[in-house]
C-alpha positions in Angstrom: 25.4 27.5 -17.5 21.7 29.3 -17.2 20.5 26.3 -18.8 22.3 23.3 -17.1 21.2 25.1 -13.6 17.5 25.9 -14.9 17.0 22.1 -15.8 18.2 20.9 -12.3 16.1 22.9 -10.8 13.4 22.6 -13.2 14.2 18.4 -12.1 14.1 18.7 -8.7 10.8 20.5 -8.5 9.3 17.6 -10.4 10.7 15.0 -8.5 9.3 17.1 -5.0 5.5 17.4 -6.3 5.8 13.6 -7.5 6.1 12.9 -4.0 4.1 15.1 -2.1 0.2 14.6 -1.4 -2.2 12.4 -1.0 -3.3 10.3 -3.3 -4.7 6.6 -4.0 -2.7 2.9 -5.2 -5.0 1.1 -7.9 -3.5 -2.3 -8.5 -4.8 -4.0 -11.1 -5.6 -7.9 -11.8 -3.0 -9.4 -14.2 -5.1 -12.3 -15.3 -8.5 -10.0 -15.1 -7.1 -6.9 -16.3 -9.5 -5.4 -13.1 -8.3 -2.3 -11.1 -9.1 -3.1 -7.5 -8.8 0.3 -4.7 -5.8 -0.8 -2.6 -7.2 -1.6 0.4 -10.6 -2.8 -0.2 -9.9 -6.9 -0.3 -9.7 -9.2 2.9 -5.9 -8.4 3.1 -6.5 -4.9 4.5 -10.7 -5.1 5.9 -10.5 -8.5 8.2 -10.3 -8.4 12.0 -6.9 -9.8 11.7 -4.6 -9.5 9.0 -1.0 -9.9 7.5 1.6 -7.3 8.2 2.8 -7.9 4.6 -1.3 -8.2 2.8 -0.5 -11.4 1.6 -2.9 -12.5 -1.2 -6.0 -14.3 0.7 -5.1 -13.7 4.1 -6.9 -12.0 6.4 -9.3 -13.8 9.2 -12.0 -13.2 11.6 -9.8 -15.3 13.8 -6.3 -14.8 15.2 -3.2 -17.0 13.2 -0.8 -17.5 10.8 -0.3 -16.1 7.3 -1.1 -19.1 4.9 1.6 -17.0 2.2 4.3 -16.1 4.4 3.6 -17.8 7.8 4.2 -14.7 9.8 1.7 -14.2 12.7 -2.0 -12.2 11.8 -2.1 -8.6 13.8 -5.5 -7.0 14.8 -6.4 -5.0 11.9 -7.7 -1.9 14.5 -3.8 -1.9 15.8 -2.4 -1.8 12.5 -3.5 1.0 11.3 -3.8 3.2 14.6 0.0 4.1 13.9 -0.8 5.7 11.0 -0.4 2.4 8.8 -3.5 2.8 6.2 -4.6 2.2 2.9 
């Protein structure tokens, strides 16, 4: 019984520092096999961007996602809530 209650607990620490802290995506290029910082493309540094990052959105200019059609937000607004990368 020491054992089964040790490995739960043992388990559930794991699972609590896996989530905790800060730390960095890296999403790498399938067809390149190049790690790119999430965060760093058009998607997430134009003036106004896609809610969703859509691959090659992102514009200097207000308008719709060429991906997903839904409406480019002001990058400054989305990520004043919080919402970064």
């Amino acid at each position: 019984m020491k054992k089964f209650l040790f490995s739960i607990l043992t388990i559930a620490a794991l699972g609590l520092a896996a989530c905790g802290g800060d730390h960095q995506h890296n999403h790498g290029d399938a067809d390149s096999g190049e790690a790119k910082a999430h965060g760093a493309s058009k998607e997430y540094t134009s003036a106004y961007i896609c809610p969703m990052h859509c691959e090659g959105s992102g514009s200097d200019q207000a308008g719709i996602c060429p991906v997903c059609e839904m409406d480019y937000v002001l990058q400054a607004d989305h990520v004043k809530d919080g919402h970064n990368h």
